[in-house]
C-alpha positions as CSV (number, residue, x, y, z in Angstrom):
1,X,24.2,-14.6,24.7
2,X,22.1,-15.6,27.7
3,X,21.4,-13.8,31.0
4,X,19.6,-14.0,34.3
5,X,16.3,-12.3,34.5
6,X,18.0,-9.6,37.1
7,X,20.2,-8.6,34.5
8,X,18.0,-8.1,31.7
9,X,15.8,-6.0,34.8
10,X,18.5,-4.1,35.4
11,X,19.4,-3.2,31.9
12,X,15.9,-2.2,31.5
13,X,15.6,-0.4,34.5
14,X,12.8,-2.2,35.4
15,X,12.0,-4.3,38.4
16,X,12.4,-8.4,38.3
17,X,8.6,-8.9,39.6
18,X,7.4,-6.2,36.2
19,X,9.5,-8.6,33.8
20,X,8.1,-11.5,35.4
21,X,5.1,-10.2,34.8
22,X,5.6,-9.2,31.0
23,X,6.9,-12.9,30.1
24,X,3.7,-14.7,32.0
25,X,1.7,-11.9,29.9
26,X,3.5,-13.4,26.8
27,X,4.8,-9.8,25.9
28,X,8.3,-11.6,26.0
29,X,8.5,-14.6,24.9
30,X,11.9,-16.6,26.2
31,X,13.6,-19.6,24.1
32,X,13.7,-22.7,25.9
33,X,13.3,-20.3,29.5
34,X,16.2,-18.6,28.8
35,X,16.7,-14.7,28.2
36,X,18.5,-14.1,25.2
37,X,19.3,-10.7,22.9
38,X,16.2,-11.6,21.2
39,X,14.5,-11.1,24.3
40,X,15.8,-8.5,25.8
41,X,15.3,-6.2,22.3
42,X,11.4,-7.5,22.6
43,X,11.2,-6.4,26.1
44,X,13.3,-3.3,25.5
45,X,10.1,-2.5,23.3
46,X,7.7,-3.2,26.1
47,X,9.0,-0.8,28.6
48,X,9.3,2.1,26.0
49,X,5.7,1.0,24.8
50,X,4.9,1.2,28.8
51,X,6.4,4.5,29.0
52,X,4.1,6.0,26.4
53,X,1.1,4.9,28.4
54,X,0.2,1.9,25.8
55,X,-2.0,-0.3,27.7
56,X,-1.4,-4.0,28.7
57,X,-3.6,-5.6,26.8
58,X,-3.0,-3.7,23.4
59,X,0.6,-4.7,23.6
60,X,-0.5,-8.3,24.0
61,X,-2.3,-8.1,20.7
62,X,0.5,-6.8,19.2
63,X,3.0,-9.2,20.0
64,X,0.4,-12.0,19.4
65,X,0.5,-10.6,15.6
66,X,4.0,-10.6,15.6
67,X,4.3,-6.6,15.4
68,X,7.2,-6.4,17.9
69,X,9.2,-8.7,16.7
70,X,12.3,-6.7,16.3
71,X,14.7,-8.9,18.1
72,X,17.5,-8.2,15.0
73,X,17.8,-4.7,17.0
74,X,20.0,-5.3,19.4
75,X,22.6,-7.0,17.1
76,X,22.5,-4.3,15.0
77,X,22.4,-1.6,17.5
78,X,23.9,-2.6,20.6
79,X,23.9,-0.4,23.7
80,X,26.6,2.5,24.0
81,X,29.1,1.0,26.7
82,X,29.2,4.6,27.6
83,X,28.4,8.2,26.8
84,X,29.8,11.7,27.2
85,X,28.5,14.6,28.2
86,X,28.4,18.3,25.9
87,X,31.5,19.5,28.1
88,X,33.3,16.2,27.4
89,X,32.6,15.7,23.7
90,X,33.9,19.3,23.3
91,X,37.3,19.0,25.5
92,X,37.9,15.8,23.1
93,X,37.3,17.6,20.1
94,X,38.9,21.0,20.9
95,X,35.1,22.2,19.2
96,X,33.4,25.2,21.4
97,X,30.4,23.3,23.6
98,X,28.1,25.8,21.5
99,X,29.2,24.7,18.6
100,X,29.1,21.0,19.2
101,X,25.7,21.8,20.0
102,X,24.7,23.7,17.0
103,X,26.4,20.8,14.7
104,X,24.2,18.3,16.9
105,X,20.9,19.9,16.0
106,X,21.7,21.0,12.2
107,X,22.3,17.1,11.7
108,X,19.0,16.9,13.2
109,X,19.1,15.0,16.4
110,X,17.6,16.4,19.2
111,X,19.1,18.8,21.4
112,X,18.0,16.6,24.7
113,X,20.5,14.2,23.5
114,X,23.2,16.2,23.5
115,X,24.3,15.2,26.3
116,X,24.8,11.8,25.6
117,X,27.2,11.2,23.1
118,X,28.3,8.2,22.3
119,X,31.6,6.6,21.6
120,X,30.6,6.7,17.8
121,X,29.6,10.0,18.2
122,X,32.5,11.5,19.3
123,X,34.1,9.8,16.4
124,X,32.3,11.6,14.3
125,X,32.8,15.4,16.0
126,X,36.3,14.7,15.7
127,X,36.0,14.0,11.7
128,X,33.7,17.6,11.4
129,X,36.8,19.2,13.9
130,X,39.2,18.2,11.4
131,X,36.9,19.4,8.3
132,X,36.8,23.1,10.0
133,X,40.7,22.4,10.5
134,X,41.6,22.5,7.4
135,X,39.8,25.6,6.3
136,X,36.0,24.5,5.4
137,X,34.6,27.6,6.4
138,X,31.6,27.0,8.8
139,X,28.4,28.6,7.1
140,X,28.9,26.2,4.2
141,X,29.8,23.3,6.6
142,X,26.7,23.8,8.8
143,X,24.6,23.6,5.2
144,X,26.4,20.5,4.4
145,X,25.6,18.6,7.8
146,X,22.1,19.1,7.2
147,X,22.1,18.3,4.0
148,X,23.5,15.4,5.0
149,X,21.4,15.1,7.7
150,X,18.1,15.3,6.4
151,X,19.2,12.7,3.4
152,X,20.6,10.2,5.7
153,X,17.1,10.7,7.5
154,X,15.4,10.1,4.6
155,X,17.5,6.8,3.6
156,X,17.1,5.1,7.1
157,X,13.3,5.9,7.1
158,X,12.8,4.3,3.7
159,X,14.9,1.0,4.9
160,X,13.2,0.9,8.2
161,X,9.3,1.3,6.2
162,X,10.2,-1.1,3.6
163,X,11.6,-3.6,5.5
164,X,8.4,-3.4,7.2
165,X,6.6,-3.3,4.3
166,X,8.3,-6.6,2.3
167,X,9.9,-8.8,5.7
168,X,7.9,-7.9,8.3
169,X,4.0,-7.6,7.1
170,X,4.6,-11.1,4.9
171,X,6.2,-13.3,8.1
172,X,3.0,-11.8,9.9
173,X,1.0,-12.7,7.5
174,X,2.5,-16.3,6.7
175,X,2.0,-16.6,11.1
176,X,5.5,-16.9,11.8
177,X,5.6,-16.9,15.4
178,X,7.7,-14.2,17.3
179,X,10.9,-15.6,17.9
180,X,11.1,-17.2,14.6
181,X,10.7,-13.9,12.9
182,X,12.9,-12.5,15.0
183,X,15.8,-14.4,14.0
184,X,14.4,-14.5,10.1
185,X,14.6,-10.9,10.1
186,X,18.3,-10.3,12.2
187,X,19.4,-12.9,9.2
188,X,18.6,-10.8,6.4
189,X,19.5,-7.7,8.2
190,X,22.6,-9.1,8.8
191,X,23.3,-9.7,5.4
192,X,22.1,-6.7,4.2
193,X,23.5,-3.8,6.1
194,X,27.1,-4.1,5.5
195,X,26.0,-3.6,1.3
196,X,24.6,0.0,2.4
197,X,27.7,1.6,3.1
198,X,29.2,1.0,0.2
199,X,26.1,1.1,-2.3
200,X,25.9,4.9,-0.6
201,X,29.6,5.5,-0.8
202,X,29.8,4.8,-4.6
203,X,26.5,6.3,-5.5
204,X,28.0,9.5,-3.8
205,X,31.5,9.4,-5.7
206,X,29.3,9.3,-9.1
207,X,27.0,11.8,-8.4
208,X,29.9,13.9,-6.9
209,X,31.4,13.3,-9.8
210,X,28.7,14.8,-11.6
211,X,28.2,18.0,-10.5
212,X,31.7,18.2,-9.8
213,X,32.0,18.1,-14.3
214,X,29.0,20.6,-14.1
215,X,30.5,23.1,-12.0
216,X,34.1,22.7,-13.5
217,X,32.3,23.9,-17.8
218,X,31.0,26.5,-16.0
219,X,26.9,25.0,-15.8
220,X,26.9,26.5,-12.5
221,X,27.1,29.8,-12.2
222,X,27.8,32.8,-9.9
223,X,26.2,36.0,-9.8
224,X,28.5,39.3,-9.6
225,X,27.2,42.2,-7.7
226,X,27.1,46.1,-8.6
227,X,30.4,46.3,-6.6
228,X,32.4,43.9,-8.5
229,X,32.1,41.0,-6.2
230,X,30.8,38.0,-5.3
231,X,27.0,37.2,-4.5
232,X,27.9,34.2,-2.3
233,X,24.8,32.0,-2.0
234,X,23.2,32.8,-5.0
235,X,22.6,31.5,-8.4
236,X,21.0,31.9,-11.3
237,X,19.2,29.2,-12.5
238,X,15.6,27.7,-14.3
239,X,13.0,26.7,-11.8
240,X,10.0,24.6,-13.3
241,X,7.2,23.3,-11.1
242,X,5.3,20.6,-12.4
243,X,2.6,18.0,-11.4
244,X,-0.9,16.2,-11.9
245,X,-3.7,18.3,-12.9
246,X,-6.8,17.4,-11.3
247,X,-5.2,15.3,-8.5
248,X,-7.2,16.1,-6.0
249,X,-10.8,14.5,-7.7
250,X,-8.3,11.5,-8.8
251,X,-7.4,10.4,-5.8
252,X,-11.4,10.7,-4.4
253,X,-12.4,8.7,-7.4
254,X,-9.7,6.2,-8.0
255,X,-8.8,6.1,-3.8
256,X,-5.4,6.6,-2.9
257,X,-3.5,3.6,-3.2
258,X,-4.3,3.7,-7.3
259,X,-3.3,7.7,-6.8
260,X,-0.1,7.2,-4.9
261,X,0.8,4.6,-8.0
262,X,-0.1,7.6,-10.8
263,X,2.3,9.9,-8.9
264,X,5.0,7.1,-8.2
265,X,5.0,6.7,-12.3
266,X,4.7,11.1,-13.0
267,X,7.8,11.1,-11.3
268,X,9.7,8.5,-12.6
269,X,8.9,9.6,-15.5
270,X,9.7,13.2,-14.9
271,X,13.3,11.9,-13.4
272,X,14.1,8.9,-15.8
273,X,13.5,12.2,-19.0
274,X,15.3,15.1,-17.6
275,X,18.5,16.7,-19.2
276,X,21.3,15.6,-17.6
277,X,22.0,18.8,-15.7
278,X,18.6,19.1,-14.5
279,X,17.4,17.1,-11.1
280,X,14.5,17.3,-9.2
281,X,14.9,19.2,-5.5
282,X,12.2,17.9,-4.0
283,X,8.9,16.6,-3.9
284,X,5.7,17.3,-2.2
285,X,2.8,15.1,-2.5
286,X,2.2,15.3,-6.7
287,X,4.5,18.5,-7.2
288,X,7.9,18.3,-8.8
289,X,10.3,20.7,-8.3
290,X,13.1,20.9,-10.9
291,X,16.3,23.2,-11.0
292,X,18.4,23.7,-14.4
293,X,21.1,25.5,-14.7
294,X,20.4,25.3,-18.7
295,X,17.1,27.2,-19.2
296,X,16.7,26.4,-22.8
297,X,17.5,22.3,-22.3
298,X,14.9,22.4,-18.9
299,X,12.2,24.1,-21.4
300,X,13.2,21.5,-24.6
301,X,12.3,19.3,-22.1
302,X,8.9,20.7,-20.7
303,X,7.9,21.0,-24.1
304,X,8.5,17.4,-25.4
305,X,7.3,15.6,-21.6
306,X,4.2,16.9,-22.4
307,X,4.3,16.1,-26.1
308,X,5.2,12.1,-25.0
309,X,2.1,12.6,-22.6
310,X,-1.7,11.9,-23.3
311,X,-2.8,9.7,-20.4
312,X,-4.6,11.7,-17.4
313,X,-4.4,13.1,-14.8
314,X,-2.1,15.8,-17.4
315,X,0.6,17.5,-15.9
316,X,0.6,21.1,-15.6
317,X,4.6,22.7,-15.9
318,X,5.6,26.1,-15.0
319,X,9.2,27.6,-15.6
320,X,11.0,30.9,-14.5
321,X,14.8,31.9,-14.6
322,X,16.0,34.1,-12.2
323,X,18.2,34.3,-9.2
324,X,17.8,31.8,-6.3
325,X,19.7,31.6,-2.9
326,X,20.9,27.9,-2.5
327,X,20.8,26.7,1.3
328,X,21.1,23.3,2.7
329,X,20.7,21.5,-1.1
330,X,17.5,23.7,-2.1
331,X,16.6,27.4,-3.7
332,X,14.6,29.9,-2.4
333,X,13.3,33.1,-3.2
334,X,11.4,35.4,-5.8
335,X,12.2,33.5,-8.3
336,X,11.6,30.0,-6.9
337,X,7.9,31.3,-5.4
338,X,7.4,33.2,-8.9
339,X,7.9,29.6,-10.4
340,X,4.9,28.0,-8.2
341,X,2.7,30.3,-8.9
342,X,3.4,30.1,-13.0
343,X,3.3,25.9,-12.5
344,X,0.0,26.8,-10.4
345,X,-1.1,29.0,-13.0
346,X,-1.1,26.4,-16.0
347,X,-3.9,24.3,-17.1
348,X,-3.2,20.0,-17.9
349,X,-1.3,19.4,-20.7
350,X,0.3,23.5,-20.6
351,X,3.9,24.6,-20.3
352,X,3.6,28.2,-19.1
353,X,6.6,30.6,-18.7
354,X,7.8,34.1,-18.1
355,X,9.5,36.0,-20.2
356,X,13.1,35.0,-19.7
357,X,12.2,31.5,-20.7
358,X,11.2,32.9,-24.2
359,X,14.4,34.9,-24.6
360,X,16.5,32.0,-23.9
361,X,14.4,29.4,-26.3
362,X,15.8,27.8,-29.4
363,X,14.1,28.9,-32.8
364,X,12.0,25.5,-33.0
365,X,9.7,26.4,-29.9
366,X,6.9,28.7,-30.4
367,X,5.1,31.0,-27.9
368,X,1.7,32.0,-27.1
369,X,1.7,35.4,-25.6
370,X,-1.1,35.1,-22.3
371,X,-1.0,38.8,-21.1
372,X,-0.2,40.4,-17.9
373,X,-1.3,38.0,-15.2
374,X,-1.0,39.1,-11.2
375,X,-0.2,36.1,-9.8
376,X,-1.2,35.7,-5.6
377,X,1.7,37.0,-3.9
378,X,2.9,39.8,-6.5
379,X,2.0,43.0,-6.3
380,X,3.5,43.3,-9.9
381,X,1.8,41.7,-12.9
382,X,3.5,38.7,-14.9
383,X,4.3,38.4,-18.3
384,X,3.5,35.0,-19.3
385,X,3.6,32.7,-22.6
386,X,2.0,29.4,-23.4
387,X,5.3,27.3,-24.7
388,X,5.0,24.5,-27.2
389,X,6.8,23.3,-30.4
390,X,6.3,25.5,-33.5
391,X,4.4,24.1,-36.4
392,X,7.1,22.2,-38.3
393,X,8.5,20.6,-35.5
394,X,4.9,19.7,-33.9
C-alpha cells in the first residue's frame, strides 16, 4: 500500500509541513520516497511520542537504534473503519448503556473508551448479550469477564515484552536498520499470531476439562449455612503461602538478574510438584500462593518439597483450611490472610500449620506443637505446629 504524504497527514491528524519535518528529521524513514504502512505505523509512533511531550531529538536517538521500529503494527492492527458510540453499542445489543459500560470496565479497558467501540467490539457485546440470554446470571458473568480480562492482559503483555526481548533487542543489536526490521518483525508476527488462538483455545478446553472432573467427584466443595442453604461464593479449601527465605539479602548480594532466575526456578518447581488438584493463584514477587481443595495432599506435598530441597535461599511454607470467598479467579478472607501470616511466620526450610491441617494429616506426618502464637492482624492467638515426616518415613 502506498500513499501521498497528505494522506498519511490526514490520517495522523497532523499537518503535511510537521510530517515533512519528521521524515527530513529521519524519524520516518520512507522506502524508495514513498509512504507505505511501514511508514505510516513509524510515524503513527511519533505523533503519540509528540503528544506525550518526548522531545525531538530523544526520538531521533531512538529511531536511529532501531527502538521504533514497529512497522508490523499496522498489519496486525489496522485502524477501525469506524466506531460507535455507548448509546449505539447498547441499541445494537439490546444491553442497558450502564451495563455495557460496567462490562467495558470489568474487562478492564478504560472507561474514556467507551465511547468508541469498534466493529469488533460490538461483536463481542453481542456474544456477552447472548451469554446473559440464556440465563448466566450476571454477578458470576461480571467475575468471569474479569477473569478473563485480566488473563488476556497478562497473555498480550508477556507476547508484546518477549517479543521485545528475543526479536526486537537482537535485530538492534545485529544493526538492522529500521525498515528492515520492520518487515523482519511483521514476518514473524505474521506467522505467529494466527497459532495463538488456537494454542489458547485448546489449552482452555484441557484445563476446563480439568476442573470441570474436579468439581463433577465433588473436590470442590460448597458450604451450607445454619439455615439450610447455600453459601454462594464460598469455599472451603487449604491455603499455603510459600516462598524464599532471606530474599531480600539475596537479591543485594547476588543482584537481581541472578535473583529473578532463583525465583523463576522456586516456582517452577513449586508448579511442575503440586498435586494435581492444587494450582498456584498467584504470584507476587518471590511468594506463592497455592489453593487445594485436598488439605491432606497440599500438606503431603509441603512436607516432601521441602524434603527434595537443600539449596538456598530455603523456602518458608505456611498452610491453613478454612472458608474462603472465591471472586474473579482468587480467595479472600480470614482464612486466606490467616495463611500469610502462618507462611510469614515460618522460618527456611519449615512447614508451619494451624490446627486443621493436623487434624486432616495422614498417620505418616508428625507434628511439632509451637504454642499459641498472635499473629499481626489477630486479635486471637494461633495455634500452630511445625509439620514434617515422622521418624520412619524421614
Amino acid at each position: 500500500m502506498s500513499m501521498t504524504a497528505a494522506e498519511a497527514a490526514r490520517l495522523l491528524d497532523v499537518s503535511p509541513a510537521t510530517l515533512r519535518r519528521w521524515v527530513d528529521d529521519g524519524l520516518v524513514p520512507l522506502e524508495h520516497g514513498e509512504w507505505t504502512r511501514t511508514s505510516l505505523a513509524q510515524a503513527r509512533i511519533v505523533a503519540r511520542l509528540r503528544a506525550r511531550g518526548h522531545p525531538i531529538d530523544e526520538i531521533r536517538e531512538a529511531t536511529r537504534e532501531g527502538r521504533l521500529a514497529y512497522g508490523y503494527l499496522e498489519d496486525l492492527f489496522p485502524a477501525p473503519a469506524s466506531t460507535h458510540t455507548l448509546e449505539e453499542a447498547a441499541e445494537a445489543t439490546g444491553l442497558e448503556p450502564a451495563l455495557v459500560e460496567r462490562i467495558w470496565t470489568a474487562v478492564g479497558f478504560s472507561a474514556l473508551t467507551v465511547d468508541e467501540i469498534t466493529d469488533d467490539d460490538l461483536r463481542l457485546l453481542r456474544y456477552i448479550a447472548a451469554a446473559l440470554d440464556a440465563g448466566f446470571p450476571l454477578v458470576a458473568f461480571l467475575q468471569l469477564v474479569r477473569v478473563y480480562g485480566q488473563a488476556l492482559a497478562r497473555i498480550a503483555d508477556a507476547e508484546v515484552r518477549l517479543f521485545h526481548l528475543y526479536v526486537h533487542e537482537p535485530l538492534i543489536h545485529d544493526g538492522v536498520d529500521n525498515l528492515e526490521m520492520a518487515e523482519e518483525m511483521q514476518g514473524l508476527a505474521r506467522e505467529l499470531l494466527p497459532l495463538a488462538t488456537p494454542v489458547m483455545d485448546g489449552l482452555h478446553q484441557r484445563f476446563l476439562q480439568h476442573f470441570l472432573d474436579q468439581d463433577v467427584v465433588g473436590h470442590m466443595e460448597l458450604e451450607i449455612d445454619a439455615d439450610g442453604g447455600l453459601d454462594l461464593g464460598r469455599m472451603r479449601v487449604a491455603i499455603a503461602f510459600a516462598d524464599l527465605a532471606g530474599y531480600t539479602r539475596l537479591t543485594e548480594q547476588a543482584g537481581e538478574e541472578e535473583a529473578v532466575d532463583i525465583i523463576e526456578r522456586f516456582v517452577e518447581s513449586v508448579e511442575n510438584t503440586l498435586p494435581d488438584d492444587a494450582r498456584v493463584v498467584k504470584t507476587i514477587g518471590d511468594e506463592v500462593m497455592i489453593v487445594a481443595p485436598d488439605a491432606q495432599a497440599l500438606l503431603d506435598w509441603a512436607v516432601g518439597f521441602q524434603e527434595l530441597l537443600s539449596e538456598r535461599p530455603l523456602p518458608r511454607i505456611g498452610i491453613h483450611l478454612g472458608l474462603t470467598l472465591y471472586r474473579d479467579g482468587d480467595y479472600y478472607g480470614r482464612a486466606v490472610n490467616l495463611a500469610a501470616r502462618v507462611g510469614a511466620r515460618a522460618a527456611g526450610g519449615e512447614v508451619l500449620v494451624t490446627r486443621p491441617l493436623v487434624d486432616a494429616a495422614g498417620p505418616h506426618l508428625e507434628f511439632e506443637h509451637i504454642g499459641d502464637v498472635k499473629l499481626k492482624g489477630f486479635s486471637m492467638s494461633t495455634e500452630l505446629f511445625l509439620a514434617r515426616l515422622g521418624e520412619e518415613d524421614g
